[in-house]
N, C-alpha and C positions, 0 to 999 in steps of 0.2 A: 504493500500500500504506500502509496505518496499522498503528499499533499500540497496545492498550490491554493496561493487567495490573488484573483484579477483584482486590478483595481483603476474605475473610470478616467479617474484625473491624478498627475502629478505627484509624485513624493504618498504615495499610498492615503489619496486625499478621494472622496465622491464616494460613488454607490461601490460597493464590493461582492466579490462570488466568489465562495470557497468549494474546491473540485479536489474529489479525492480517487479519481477513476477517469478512464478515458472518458471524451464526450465528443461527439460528430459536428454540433453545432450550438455553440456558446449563445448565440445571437438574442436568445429569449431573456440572457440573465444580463448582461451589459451592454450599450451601444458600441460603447472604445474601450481601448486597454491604454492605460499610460503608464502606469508602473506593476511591478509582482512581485510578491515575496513568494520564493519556493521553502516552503519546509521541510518537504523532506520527499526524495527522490530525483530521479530527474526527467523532464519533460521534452517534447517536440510540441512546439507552438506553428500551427496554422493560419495564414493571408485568410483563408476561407474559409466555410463549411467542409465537411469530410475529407478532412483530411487533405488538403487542396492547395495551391496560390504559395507564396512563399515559407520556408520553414525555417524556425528559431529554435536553437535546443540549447537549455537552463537549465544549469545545475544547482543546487540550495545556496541559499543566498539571495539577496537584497535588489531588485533594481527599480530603483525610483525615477527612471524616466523611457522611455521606450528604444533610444538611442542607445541604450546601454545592453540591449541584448542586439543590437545594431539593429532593429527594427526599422524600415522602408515606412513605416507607415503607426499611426495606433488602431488596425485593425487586427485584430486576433478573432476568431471565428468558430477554432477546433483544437481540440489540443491529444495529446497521448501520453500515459504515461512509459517512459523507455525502460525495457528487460535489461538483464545483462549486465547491470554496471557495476558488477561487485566482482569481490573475486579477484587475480590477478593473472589472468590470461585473457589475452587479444589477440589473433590472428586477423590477418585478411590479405586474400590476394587481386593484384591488380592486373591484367591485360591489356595490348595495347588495340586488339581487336574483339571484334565480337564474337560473343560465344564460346570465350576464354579461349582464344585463339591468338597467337603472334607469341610476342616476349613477356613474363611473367615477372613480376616483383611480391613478394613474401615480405608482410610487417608485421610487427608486435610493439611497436611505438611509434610515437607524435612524429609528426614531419612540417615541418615550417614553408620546406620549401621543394615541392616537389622535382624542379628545375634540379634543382644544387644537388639531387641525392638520385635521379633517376635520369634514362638514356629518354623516353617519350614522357610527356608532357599530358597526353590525353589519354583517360581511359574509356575503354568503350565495352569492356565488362568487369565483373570481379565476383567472389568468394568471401562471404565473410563467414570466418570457420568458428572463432570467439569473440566474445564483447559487442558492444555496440559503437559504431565510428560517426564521426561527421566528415563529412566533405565540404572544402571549400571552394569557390570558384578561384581566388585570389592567392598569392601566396602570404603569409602569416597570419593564417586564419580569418582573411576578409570577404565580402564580397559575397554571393545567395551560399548559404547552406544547406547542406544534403542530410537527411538523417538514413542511415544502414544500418540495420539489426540483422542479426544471423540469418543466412539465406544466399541463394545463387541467382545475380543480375543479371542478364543475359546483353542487356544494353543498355546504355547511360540513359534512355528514358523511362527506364524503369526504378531509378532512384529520381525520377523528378526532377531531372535536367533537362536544358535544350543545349545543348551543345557540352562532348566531352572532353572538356579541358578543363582540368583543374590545379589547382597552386597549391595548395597544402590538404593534410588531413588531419586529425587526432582522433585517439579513446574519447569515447565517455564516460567518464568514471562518476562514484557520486561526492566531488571535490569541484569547487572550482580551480583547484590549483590543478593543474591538466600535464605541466612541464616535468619532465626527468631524465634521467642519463642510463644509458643503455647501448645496447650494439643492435646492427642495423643492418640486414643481408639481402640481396636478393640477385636475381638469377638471369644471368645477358649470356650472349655467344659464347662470350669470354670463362664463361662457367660463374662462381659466387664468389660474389665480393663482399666485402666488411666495412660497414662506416661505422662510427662514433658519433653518438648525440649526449651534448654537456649542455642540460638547461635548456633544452628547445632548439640548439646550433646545432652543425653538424661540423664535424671534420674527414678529413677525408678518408683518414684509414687513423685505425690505434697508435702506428708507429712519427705518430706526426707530435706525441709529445702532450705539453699542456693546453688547456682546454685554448680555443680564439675567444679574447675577450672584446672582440666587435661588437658584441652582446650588450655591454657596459658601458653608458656615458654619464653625463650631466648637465643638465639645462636648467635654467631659472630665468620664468614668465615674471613678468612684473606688469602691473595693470594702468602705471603710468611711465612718462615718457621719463629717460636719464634715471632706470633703475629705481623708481621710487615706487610707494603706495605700494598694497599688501603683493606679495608674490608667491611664487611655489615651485619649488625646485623638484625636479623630475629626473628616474635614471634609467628607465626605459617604457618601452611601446607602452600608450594612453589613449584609448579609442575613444577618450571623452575628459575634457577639461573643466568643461563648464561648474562643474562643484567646486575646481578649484580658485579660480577666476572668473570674474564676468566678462573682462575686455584684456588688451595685450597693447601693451603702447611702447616695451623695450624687452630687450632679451640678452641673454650672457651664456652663450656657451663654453662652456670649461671645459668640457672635452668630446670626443667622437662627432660624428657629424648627423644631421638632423635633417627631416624633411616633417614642417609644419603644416597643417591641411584648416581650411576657413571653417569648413564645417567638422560635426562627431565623424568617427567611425572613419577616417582617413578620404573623408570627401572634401568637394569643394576645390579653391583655387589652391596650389600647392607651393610652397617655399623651401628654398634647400639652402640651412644655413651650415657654414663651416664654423669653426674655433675662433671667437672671438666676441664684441662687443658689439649691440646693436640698438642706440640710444632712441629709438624712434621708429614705428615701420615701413617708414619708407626706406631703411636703410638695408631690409629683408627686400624690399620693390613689393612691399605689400598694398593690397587696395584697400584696405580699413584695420579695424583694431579687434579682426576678429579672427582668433588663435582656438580651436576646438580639439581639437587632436593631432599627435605627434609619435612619430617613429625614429629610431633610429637605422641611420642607414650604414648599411653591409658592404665590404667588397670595396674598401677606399682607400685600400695601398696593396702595390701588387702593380700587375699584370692590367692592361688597357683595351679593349679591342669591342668596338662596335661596326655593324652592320647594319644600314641603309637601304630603301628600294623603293625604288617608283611607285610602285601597285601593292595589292595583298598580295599575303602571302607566301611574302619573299620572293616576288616574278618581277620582270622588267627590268632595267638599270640597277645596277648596285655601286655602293661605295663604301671600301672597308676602312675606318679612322681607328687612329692608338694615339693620334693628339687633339686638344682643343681646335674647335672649328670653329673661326668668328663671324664670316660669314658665307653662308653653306653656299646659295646662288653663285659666288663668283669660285669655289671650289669645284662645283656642279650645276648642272646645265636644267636642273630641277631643282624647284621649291617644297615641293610637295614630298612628302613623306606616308609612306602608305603602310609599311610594316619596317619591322628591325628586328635583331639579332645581337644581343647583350652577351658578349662571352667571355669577356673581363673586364672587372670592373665594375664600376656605381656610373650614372651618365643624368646629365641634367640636360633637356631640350630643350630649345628655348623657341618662343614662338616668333619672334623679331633678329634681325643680324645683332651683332654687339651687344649678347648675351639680355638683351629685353623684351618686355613682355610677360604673357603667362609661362610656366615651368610647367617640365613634366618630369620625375622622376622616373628614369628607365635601371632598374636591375638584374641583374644576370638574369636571362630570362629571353623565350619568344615571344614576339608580340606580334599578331597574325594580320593586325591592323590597327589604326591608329587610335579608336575609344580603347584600344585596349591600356593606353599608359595615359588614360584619360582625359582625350584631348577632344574636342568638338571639333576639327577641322583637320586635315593633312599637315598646314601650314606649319615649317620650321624654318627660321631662319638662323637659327647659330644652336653648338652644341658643345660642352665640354665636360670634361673627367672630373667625377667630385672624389674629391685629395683630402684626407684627415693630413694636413700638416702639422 
């Protein structure tokens, strides 16, 4: 048995409904959902009726605004209670074709970043042998979630996707703490390899030594301009600020490198700052004073190498860069940007020549086209390598 209490408005304020069992359609007991406390179990939250339209899954724990279980919307409709989350075995496998067909990969832990630890990027069947997993569209658990309970998928539309491509996964345990360290195998031409996961990273094989602490930085928001008025210091990934500031008027990174987003959940217009002081926000080339959520960014020293193309997909014209690009048009005979190919390195786009404009953060990673690093338009005019100096 679990137990969840919906609640209409804000900070567990309005009409409330307490569910202690699946239910197909919420709709008689509240209008909206703005906040939930789960007490105990854990849940898959429904866009829709039966079990339909987008899914959220909620481990016990507190969330007082709907952005915080990264909710699209305060529609909630259906909800399930999830099997499985106890105990300490997980399996599950992944195919790169359907009907567990192609190259196989075998897990029993979190993965952050599906790119970084596997040869394909999309699945398009899988096995789940133990536990229950989520799937995300994004890498580091962003973007529409998937819920998989034990059973055999035969095709990504039978987890509730339209399209199989995805950036990370994890267990569902009944924790919100989800991160742990572990080994990590599965199975290419090559026969079976071995990764390392320290804390939700991955390294690349055991023999590489102490954990990467790309993982670890330090920022501190301040809510006026020149470091003043209340602040809050942050040392990694926040898919929501707002509790802790209302506005952002200066910034101070002290160490690793950062990419700020206007809105929760890693949306909205995006900022990439490096190590240093930033009295003001127009000194990030920010468009107002609103700072919601913040990552830290991976892959900033090393190895450099981006790839470019005309069209989706990787077709048409290409151009491979390993330096800062100021401005693309007189480098290349095209403006336009249709997909990319991230294969060292951290990379900041920029929509203007001479690094202006909106930012897109591009990391290690495919991008099959251009909403995918979240752009409204092809348009790039300059691009360069983000460097923790």
């Amino acid at each position: 048995m679990g137990k969840i209490v919906f609640f209409e408005d804000k900070n567990f304020q309005g009409r409330s409904y307490e569910c202690s069992s699946d239910c197909p359609d919420l709709h008689s007991y509240f209008s909206r959902c703005n906040s939930i406390r789960v007490e105990s179990g854990c849940w898959v939250l429904y866009e829709r009726p039966n079990y339909t339209g987008y899914q959220y899954i909620l481990s016990p724990g507190e969330y007082p605004e709907h952005q915080q279980w990264m909710g699209f919307n305060d529609s909630i409709k259906s909800c399930r209670s999830i099997k499985n989350v106890y105990g300490n075995s997980w399996k599950i496998r992944f195919y790169d074709r359907q009907d567990f067909a192609g190259q196989m990969a075998e897990w029993s832990d979190d993965c952050p970043s599906v790119h970084d630890a596997l040869k394909f990027r999309e699945f398009h069947s899988c096995v789940v042998m133990d536990g229950a997993w989520a799937l995300y569209e994004q890498p580091n658990y962003r973007g529409r979630q998937y819920f998989l309970e034990r059973g055999e998928y035969r095709n990504y539309t039978e987890w509730g996707a339209t399209s199989p491509a995805m950036g990370s996964f994890r267990r569902i345990t009944d924790s919100r703490e989800a991160f742990w360290s572990g080994e990590v195998r599965f199975q290419t031409g090559n026969g079976l390899q071995t990764f390392v996961m320290v804390c939700g990273a991955f390294l690349e094989s055991p023999r590489n030594g102490a954990p990467n602490m790309d993982s670890m930085g330090k920022i501190i928001f301040y809510e006026d301009r020149n470091f003043q008025g209340r602040c809050y210091e942050c040392n990694s990934d926040c898919p929501e600020l707002n509790t802790h500031l209302s506005r952002c008027n200066s910034v101070r990174v002290e160490s690793s490198c950062w990419v700020l987003y206007e809105r929760p959940n890693y949306m909205g217009s995006q900022y990439i700052l490096t190590k240093g002081e930033f009295p003001d926000y127009q000194r990030w080339m920010g468009y107002n004073d609103s700072i919601r959520s913040c990552r830290i960014i991976r892959n900033t020293s090393g190895m450099f190498k981006v790839r470019v193309y005309e069209r989706p997909e990787f077709s048409g014209q290409m151009l491979e860069c390993a330096e800062d690009v100021a401005n693309l048009p007189d480098r290349w005979r095209f403006r336009e940007v249709h997909s990319a190919q991230v294969q060292d390195g951290a990379w900041v786009f920029f929509e203007h020549p001479n690094y202006r404009g909106h930012q897109y953060l591009l990391e290690r990673g495919e991008y099959r086209r251009f909403n995918e690093w979240g752009a409204m338009h092809p348009n790039v005019g300059s691009f360069r390598r983000i460097q923790d100096f």
